[in-house]
Backbone as ProteinMPNN parsed JSONL, in Angstrom:
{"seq_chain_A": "XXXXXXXXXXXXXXXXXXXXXXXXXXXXXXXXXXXXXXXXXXXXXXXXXXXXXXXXXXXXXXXXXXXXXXXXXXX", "coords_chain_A": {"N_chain_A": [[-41.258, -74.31, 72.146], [-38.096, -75.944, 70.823], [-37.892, -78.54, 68.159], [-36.762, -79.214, 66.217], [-34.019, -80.924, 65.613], [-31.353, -79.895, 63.587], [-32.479, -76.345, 64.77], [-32.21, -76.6, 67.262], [-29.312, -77.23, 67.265], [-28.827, -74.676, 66.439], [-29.477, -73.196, 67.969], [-28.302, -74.051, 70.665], [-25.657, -72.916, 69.598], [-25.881, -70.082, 69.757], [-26.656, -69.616, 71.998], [-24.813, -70.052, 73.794], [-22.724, -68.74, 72.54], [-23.476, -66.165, 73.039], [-23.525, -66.107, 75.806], [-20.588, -66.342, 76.19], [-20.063, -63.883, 74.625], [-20.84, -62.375, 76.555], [-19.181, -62.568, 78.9], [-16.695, -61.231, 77.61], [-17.406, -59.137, 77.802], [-19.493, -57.655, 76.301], [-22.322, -55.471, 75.575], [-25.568, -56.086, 76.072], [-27.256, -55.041, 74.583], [-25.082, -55.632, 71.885], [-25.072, -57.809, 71.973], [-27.634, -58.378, 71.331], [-27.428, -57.229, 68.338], [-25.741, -59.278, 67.467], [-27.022, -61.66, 67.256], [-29.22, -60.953, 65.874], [-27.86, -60.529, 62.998], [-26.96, -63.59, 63.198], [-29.63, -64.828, 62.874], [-30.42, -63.453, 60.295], [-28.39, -64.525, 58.694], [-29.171, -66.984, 58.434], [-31.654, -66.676, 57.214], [-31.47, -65.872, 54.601], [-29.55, -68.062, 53.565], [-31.382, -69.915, 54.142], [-30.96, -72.337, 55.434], [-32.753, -73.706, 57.565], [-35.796, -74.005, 57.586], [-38.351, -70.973, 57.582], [-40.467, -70.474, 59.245], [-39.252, -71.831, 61.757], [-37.008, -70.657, 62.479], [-38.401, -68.576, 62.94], [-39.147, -69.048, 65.616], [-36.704, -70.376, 66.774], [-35.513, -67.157, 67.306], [-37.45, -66.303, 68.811], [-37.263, -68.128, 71.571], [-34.937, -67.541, 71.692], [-34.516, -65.081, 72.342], [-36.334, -64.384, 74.657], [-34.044, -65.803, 76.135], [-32.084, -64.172, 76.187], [-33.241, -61.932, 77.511], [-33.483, -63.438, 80.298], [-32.081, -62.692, 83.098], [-30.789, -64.477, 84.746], [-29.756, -66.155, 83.297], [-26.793, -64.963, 82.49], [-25.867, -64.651, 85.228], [-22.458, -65.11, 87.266], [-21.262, -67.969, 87.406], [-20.095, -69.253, 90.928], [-17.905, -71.247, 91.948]], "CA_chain_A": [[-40.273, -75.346, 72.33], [-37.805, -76.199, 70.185], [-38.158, -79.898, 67.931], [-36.269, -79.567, 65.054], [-32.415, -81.457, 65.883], [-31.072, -78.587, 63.724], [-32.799, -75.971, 65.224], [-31.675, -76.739, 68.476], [-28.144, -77.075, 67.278], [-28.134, -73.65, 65.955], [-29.881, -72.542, 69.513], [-27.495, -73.662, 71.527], [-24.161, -71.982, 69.544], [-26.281, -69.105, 70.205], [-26.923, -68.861, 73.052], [-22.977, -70.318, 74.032], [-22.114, -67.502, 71.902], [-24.441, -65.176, 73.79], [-22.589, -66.074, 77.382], [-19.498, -65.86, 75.852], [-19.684, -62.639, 74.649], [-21.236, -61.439, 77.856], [-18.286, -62.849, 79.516], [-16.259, -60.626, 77.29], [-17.852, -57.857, 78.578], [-20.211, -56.82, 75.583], [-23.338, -55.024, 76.437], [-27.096, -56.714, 75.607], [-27.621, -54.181, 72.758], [-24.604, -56.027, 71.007], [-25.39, -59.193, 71.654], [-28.973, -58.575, 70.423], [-26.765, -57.158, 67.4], [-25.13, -60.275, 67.067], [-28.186, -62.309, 67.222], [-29.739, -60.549, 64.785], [-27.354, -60.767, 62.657], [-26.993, -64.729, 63.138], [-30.64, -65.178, 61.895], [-30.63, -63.038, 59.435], [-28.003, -65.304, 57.48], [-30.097, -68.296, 58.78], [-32.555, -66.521, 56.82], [-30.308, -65.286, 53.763], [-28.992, -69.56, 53.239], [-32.558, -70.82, 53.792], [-30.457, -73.444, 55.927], [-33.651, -73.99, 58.304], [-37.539, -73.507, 57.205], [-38.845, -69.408, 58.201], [-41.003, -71.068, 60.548], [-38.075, -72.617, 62.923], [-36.013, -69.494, 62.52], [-39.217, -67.387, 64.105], [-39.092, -69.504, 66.801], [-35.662, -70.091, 67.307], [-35.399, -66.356, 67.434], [-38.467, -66.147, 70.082], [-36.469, -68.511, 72.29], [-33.088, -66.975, 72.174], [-34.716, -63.539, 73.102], [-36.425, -65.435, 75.771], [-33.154, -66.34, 76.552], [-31.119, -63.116, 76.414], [-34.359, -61.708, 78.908], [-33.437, -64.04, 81.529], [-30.46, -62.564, 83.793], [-30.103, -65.455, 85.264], [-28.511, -66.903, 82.62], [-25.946, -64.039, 82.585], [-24.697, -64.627, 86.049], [-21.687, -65.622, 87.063], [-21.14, -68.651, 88.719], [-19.532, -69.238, 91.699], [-17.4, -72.643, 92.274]], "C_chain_A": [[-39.731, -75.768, 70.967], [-37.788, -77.929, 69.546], [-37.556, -80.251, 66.899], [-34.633, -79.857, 65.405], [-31.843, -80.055, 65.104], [-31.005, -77.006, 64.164], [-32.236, -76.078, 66.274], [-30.362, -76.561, 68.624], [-27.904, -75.371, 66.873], [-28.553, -72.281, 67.417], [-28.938, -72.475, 70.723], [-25.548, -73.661, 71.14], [-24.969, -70.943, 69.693], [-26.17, -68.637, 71.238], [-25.065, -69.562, 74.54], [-22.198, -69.119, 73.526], [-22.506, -66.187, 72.484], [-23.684, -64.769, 75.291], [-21.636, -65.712, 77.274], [-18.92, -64.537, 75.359], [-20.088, -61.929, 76.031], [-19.943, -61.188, 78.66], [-17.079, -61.877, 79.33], [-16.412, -59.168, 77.518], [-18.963, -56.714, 77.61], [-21.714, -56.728, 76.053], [-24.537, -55.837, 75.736], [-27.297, -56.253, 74.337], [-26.469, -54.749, 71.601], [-24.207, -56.879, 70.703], [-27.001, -59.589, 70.872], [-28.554, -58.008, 68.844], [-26.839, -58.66, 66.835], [-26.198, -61.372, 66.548], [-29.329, -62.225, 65.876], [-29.299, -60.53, 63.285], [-27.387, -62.262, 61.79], [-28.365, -65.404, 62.297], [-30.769, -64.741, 60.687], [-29.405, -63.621, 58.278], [-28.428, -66.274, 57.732], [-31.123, -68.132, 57.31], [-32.455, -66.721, 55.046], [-30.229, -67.393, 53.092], [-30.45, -70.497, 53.418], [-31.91, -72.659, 54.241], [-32.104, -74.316, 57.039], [-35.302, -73.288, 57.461], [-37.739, -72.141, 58.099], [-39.234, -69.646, 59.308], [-40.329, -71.608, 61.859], [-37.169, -71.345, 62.932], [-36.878, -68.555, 63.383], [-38.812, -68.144, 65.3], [-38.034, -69.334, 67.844], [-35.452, -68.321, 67.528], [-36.226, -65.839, 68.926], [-37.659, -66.656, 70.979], [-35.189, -68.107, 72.526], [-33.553, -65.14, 72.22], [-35.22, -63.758, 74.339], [-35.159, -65.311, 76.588], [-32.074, -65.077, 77.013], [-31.706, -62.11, 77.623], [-34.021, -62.227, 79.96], [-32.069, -63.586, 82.175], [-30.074, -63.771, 83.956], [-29.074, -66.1, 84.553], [-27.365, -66.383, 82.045], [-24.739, -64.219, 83.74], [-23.77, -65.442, 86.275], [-21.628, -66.375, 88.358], [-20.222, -69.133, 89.368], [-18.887, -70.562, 92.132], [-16.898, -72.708, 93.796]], "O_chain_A": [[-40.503, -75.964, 70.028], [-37.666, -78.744, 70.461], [-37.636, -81.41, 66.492], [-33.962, -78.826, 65.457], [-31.813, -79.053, 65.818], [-29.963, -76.358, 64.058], [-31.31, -75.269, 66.214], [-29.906, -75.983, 69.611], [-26.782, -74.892, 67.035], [-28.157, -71.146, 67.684], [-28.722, -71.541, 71.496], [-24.593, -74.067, 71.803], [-23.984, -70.35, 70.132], [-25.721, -67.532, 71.543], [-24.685, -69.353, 75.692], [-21.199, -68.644, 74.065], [-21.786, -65.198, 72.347], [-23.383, -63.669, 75.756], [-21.295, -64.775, 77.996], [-17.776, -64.119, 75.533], [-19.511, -60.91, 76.412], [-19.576, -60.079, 79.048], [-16.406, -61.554, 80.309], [-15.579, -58.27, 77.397], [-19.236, -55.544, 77.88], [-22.277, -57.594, 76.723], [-24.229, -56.25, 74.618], [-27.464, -56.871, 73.286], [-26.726, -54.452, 70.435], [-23.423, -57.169, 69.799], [-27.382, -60.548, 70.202], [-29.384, -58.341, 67.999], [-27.66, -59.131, 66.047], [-26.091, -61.857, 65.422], [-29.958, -63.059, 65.225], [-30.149, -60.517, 62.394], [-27.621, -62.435, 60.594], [-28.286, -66.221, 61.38], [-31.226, -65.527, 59.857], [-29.461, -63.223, 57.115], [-27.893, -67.009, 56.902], [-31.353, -69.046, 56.519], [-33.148, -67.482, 54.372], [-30.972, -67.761, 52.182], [-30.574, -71.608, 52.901], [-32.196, -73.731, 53.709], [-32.244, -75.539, 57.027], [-35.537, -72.199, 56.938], [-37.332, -72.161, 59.26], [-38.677, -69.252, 60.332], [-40.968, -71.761, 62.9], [-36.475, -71.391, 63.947], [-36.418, -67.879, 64.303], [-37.956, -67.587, 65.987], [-38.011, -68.767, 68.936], [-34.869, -68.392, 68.61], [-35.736, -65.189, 69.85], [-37.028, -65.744, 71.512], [-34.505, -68.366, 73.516], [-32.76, -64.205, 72.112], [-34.537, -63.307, 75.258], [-35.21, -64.742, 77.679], [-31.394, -65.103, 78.039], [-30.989, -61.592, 78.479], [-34.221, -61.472, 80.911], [-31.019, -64.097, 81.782], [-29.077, -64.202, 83.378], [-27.961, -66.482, 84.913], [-26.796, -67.046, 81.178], [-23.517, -64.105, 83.64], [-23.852, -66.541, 85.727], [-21.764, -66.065, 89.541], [-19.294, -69.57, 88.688], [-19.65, -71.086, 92.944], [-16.451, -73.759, 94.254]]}, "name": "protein", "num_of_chains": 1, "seq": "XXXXXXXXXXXXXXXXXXXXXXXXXXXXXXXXXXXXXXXXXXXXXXXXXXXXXXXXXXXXXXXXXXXXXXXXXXX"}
């Protein structure tokens, strides 16, 4: 679980950014790109402590794992 107010903010443009590309029609492998990516200048700017970046990373794979939060919903 995430606890750090930054942390969280940088979790959920992730994973907003994550839907949104899905939406666009890019495949898992280049949103786990993207993702990878995203931490690795997290990492790079030393904007967040190593320790909150593993995490956040654990949770937004977590997150890219879950279809559910892929599908599309229906109004």
């Amino acid at each position: 679980m995430l606890q750090n107010s930054q942390t969280i903010r940088h979790y959920q443009k992730l994973t907003d950014s994550m839907v949104d590309l899905w939406g666009r029609g890019y495949k898992f492998e280049e949103i786990r790109m993207y993702i990878n990516g995203y931490l690795s200048c997290l990492r790079q700017t030393n904007t967040i402590e190593p320790y909150q970046i593993h995490r956040l990373e654990d949770e937004t794979m977590r997150f890219l794992r879950d279809p559910s939060n892929f599908e599309l919903s229906v109004p």
